[in-house]
N, C-alpha and C positions, 0 to 999 in steps of 0.2 A: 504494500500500500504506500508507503514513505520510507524515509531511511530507517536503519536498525541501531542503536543506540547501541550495541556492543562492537558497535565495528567501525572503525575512522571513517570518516567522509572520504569521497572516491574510490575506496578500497573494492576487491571485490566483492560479492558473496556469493554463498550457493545455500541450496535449499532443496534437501531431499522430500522429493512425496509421494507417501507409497499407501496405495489403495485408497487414493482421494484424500489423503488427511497430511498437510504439511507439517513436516516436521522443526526443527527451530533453528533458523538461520544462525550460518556461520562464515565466520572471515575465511579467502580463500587466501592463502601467503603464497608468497614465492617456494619457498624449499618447504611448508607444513605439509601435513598429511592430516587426512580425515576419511574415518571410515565408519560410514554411517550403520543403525543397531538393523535395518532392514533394508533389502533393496528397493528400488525405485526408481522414479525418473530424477533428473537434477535439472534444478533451473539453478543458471545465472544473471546477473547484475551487478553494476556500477553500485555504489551507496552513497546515493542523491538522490535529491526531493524529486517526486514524479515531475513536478514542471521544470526541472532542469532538462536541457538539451546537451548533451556530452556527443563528442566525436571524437573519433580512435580505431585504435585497431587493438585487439587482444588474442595473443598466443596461447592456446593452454593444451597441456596435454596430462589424459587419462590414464590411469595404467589398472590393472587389477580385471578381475571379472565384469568388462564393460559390456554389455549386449544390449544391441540398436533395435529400438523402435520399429516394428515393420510398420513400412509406407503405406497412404490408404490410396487405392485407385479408385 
């Protein structure tokens, strides 16, 4: 909805949600790790007010038991 209070402005976050119920956002760091108690999907975001307009590019790479979303046709 808005930014997360545990995690500096601009920073990343992610946010596992598994079987429709989010779980509780977390800062994504450069070298951390995090490995959530269920799996899911992950969303991320910037952590800024929704009416901010931010532009960039962001690198991120997955490692672990990732498996992709099948596509819908």
């Amino acid at each position: 909805k808005d930014h997360v209070a545990s995690a500096p402005f601009g920073s990343v976050i992610g946010l596992v949600v598994t079987d429709g119920k989010p779980g509780d956002p977390f800062a994504v760091n450069a070298s951390g790790e995090y490995t959530p108690k269920k799996s899911g999907q992950l969303f991320l975001r910037v952590n800024v007010p929704v009416i901010a307009k931010c532009k960039g590019d962001l690198k991120l790479q997955l490692s672990g038991g990732v498996k992709p979303i099948p596509r819908k046709r």
